[in-house]
PyMOL Python script that loads the backbone (N, CA, C, O; Angstrom):
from pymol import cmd

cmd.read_pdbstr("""\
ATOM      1  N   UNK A   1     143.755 110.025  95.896  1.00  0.00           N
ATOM      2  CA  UNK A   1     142.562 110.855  95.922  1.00  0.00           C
ATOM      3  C   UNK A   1     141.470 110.196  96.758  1.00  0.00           C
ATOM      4  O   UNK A   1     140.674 110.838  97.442  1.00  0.00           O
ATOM      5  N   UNK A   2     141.492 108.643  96.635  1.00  0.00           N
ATOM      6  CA  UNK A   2     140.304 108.089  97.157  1.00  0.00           C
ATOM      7  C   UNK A   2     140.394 108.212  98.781  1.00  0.00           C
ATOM      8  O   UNK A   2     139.460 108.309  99.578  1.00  0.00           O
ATOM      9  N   UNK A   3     141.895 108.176  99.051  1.00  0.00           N
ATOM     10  CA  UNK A   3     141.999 107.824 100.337  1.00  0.00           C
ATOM     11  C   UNK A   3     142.253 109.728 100.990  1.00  0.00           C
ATOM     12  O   UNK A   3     142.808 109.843 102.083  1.00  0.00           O
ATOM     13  N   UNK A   4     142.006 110.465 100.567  1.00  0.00           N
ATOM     14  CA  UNK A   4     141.883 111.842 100.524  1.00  0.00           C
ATOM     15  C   UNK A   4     140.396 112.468 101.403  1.00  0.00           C
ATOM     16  O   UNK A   4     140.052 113.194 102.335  1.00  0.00           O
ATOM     17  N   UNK A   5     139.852 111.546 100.278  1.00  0.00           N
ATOM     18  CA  UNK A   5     137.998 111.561 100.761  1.00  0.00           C
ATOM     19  C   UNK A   5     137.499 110.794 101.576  1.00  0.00           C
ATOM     20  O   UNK A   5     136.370 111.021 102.010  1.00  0.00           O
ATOM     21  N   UNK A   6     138.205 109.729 101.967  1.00  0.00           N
ATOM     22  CA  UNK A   6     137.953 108.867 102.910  1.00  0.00           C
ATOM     23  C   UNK A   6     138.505 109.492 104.520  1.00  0.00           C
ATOM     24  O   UNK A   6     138.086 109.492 105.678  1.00  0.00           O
ATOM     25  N   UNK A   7     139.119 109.752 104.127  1.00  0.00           N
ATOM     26  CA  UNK A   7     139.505 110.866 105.635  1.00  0.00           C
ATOM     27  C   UNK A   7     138.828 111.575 106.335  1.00  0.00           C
ATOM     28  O   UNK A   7     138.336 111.344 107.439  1.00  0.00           O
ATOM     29  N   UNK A   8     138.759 113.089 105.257  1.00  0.00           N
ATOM     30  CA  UNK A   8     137.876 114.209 105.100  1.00  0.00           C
ATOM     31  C   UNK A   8     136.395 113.350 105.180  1.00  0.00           C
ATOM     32  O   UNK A   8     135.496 114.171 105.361  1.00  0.00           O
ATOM     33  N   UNK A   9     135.960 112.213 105.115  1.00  0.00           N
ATOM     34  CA  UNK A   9     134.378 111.833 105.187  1.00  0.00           C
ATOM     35  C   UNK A   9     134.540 111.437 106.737  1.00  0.00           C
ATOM     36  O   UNK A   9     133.666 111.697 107.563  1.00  0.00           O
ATOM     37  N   UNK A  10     135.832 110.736 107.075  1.00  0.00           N
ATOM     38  CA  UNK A  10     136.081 110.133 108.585  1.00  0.00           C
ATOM     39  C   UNK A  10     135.825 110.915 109.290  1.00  0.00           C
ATOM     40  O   UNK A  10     134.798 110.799 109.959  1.00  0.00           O
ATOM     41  N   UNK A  11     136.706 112.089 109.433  1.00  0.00           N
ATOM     42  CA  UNK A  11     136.983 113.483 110.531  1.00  0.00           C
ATOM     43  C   UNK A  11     135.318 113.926 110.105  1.00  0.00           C
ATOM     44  O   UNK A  11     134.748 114.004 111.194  1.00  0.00           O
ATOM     45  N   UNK A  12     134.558 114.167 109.271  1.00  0.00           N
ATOM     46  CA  UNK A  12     133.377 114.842 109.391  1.00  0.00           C
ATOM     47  C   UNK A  12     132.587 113.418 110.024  1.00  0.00           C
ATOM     48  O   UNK A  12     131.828 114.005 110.794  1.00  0.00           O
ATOM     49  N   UNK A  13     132.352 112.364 110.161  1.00  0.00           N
ATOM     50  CA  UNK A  13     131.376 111.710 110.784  1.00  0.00           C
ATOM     51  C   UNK A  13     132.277 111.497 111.910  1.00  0.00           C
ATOM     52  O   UNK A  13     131.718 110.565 112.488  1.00  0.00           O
ATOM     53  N   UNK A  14     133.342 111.782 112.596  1.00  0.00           N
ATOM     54  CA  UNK A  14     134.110 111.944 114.099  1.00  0.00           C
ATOM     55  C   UNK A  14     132.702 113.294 114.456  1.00  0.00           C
ATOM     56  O   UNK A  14     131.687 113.292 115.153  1.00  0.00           O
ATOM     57  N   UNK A  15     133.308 114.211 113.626  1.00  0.00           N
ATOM     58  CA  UNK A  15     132.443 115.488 114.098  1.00  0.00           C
ATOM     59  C   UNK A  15     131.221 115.621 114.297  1.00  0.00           C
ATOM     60  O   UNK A  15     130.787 115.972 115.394  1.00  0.00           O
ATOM     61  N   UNK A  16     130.410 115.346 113.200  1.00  0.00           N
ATOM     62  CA  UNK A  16     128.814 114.754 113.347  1.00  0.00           C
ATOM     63  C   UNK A  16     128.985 114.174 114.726  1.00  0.00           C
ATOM     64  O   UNK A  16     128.925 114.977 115.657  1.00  0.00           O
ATOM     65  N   UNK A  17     129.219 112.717 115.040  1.00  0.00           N
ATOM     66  CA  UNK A  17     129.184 111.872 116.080  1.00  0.00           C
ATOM     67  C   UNK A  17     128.994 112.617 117.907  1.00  0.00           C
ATOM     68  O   UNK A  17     128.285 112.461 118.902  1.00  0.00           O
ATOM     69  N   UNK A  18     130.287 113.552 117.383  1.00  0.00           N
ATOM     70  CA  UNK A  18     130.238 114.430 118.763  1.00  0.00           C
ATOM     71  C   UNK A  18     129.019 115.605 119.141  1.00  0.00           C
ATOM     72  O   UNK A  18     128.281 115.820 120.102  1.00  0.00           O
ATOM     73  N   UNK A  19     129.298 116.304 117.627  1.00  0.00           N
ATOM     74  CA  UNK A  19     128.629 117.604 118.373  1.00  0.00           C
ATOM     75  C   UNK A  19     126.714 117.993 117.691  1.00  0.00           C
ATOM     76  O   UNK A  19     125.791 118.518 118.313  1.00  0.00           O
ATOM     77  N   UNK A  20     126.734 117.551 116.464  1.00  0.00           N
ATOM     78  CA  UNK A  20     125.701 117.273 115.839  1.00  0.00           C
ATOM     79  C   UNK A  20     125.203 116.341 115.243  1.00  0.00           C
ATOM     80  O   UNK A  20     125.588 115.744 114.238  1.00  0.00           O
ATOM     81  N   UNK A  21     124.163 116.185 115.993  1.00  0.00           N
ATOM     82  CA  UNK A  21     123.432 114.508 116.067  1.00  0.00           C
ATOM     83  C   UNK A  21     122.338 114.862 114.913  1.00  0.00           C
ATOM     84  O   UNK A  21     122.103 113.877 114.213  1.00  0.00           O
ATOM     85  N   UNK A  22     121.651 115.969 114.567  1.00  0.00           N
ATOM     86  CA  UNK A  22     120.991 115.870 113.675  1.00  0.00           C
ATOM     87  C   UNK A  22     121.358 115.680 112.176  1.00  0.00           C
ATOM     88  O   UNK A  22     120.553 115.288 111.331  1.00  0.00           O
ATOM     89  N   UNK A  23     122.600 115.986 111.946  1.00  0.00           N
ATOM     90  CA  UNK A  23     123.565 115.686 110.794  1.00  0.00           C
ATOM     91  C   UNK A  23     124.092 114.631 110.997  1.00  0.00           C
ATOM     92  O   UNK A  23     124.167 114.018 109.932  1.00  0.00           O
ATOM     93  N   UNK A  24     124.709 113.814 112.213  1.00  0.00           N
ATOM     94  CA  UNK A  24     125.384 112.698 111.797  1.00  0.00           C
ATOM     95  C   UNK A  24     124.290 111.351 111.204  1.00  0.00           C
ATOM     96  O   UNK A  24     124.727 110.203 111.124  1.00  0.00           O
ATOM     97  N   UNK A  25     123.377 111.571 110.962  1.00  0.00           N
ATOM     98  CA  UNK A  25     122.713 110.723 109.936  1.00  0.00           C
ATOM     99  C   UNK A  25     123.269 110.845 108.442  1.00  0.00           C
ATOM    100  O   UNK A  25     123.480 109.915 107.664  1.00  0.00           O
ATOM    101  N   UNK A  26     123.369 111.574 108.326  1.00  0.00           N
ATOM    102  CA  UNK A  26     123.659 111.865 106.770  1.00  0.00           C
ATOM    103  C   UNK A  26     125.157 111.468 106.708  1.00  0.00           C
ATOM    104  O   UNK A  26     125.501 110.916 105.664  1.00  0.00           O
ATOM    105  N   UNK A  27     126.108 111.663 107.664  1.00  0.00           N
ATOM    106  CA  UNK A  27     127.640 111.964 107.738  1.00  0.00           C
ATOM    107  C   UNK A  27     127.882 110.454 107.811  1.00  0.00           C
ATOM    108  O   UNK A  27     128.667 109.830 107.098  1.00  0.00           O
ATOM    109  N   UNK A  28     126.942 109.857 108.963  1.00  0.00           N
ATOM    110  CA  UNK A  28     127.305 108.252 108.737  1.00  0.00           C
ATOM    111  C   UNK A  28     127.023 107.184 107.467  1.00  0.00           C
ATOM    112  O   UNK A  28     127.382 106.008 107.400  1.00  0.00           O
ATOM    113  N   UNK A  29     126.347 107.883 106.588  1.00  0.00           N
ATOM    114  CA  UNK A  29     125.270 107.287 105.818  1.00  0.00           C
ATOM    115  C   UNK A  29     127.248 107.336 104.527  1.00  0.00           C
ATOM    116  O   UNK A  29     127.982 106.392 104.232  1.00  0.00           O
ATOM    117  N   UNK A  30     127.383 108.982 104.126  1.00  0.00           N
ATOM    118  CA  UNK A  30     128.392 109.169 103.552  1.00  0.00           C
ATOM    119  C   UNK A  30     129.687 108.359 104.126  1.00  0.00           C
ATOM    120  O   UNK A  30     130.364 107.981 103.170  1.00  0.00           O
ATOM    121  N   UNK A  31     130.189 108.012 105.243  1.00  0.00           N
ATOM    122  CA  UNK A  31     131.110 106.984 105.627  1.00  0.00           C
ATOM    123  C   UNK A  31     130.720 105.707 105.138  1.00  0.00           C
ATOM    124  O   UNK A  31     131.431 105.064 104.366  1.00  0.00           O
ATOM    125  N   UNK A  32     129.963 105.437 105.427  1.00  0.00           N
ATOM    126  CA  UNK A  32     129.482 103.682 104.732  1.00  0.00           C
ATOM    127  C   UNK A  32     130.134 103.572 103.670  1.00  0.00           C
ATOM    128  O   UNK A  32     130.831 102.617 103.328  1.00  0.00           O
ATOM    129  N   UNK A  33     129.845 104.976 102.859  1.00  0.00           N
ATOM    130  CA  UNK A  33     129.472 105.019 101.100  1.00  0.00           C
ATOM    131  C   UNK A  33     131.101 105.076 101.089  1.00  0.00           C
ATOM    132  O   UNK A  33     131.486 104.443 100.106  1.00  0.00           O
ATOM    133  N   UNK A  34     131.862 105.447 101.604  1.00  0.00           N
ATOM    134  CA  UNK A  34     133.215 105.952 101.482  1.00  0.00           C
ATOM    135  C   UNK A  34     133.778 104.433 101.828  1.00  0.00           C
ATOM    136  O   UNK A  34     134.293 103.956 100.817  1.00  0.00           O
ATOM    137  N   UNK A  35     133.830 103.567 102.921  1.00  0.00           N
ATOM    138  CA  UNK A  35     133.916 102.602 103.242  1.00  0.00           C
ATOM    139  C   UNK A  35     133.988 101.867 102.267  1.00  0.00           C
ATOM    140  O   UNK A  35     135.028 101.670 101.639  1.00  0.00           O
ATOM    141  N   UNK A  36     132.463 101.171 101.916  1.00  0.00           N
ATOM    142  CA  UNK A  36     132.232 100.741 100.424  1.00  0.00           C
ATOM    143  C   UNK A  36     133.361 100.788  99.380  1.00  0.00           C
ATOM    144  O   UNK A  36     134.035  99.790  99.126  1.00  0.00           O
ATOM    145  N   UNK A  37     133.576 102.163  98.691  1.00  0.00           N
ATOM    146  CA  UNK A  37     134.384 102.237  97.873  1.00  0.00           C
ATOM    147  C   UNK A  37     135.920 102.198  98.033  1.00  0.00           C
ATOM    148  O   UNK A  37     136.729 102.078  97.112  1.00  0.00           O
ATOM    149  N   UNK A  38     136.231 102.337  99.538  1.00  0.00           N
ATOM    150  CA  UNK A  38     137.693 101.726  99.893  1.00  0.00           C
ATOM    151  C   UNK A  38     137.850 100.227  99.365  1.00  0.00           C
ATOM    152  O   UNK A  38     138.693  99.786  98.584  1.00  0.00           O
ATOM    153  N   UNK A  39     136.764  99.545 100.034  1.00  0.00           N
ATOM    154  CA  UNK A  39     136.566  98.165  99.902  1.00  0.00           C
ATOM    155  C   UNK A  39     137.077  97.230  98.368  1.00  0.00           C
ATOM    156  O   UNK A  39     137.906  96.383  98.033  1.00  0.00           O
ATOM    157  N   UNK A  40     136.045  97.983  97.822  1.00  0.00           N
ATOM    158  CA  UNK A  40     136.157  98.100  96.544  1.00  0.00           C
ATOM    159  C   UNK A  40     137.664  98.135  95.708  1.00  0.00           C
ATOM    160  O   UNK A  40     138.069  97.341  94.860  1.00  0.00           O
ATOM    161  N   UNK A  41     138.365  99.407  96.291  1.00  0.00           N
ATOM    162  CA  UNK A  41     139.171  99.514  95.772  1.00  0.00           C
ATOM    163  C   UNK A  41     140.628  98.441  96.035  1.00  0.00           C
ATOM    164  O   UNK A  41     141.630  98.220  95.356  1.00  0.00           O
ATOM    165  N   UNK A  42     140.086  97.890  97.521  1.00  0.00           N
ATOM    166  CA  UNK A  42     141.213  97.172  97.889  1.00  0.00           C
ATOM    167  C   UNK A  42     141.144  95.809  97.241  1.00  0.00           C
ATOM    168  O   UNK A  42     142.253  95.344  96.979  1.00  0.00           O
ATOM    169  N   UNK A  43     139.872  94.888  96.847  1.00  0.00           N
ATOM    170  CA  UNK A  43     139.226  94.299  96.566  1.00  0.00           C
ATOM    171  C   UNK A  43     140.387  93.900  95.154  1.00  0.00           C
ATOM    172  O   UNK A  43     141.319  93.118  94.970  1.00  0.00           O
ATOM    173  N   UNK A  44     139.692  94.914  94.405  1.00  0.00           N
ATOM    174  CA  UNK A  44     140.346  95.207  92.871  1.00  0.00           C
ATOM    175  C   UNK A  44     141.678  95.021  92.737  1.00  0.00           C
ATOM    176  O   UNK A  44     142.208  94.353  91.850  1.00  0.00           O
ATOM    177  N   UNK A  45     142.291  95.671  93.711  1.00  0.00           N
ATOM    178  CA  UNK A  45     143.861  95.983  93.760  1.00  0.00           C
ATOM    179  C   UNK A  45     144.484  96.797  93.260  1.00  0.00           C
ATOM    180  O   UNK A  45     145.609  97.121  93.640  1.00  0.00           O
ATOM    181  N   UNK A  46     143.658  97.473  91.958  1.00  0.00           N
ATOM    182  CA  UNK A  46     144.243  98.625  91.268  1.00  0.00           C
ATOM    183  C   UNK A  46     145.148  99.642  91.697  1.00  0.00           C
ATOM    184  O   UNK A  46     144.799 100.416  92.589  1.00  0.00           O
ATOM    185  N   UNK A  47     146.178  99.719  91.206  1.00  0.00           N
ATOM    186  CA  UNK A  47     147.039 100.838  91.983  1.00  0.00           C
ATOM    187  C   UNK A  47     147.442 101.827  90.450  1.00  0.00           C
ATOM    188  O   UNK A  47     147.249 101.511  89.276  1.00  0.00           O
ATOM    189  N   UNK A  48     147.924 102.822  90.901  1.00  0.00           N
ATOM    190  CA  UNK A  48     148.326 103.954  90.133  1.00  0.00           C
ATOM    191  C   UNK A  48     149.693 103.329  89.649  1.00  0.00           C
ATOM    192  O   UNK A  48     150.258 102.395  90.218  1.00  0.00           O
ATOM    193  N   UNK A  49     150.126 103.955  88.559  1.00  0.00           N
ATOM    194  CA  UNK A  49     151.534 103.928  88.254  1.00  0.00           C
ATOM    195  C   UNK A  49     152.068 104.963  88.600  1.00  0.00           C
ATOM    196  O   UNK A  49     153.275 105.125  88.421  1.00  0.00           O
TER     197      UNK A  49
END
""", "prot")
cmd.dss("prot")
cmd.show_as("cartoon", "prot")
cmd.util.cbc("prot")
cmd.orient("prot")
């Protein structure tokens, strides 16, 4: 799931980046945040059964 949203946050700050600059503030701001919690998760190691 995490890595679901991490995508879908990627491809929208790809998109921001290109075509709307007044949104990719916000879109990059949400990648960080997505980033972050990859981090996190790799960090931890937690995996699903």
């Amino acid at each position: 799931m995490l890595w679901t949203i991490f995508v879908i946050l990627l491809v929208l700050w790809l998109i921001g980046l290109v075509s709307f600059h007044a949104i990719g503030a916000y879109i990059h701001i949400l990648l960080v945040l997505a980033i972050v919690v990859l981090l996190i998760q790799l960090i931890t190691g937690r995996r699903r059964v």
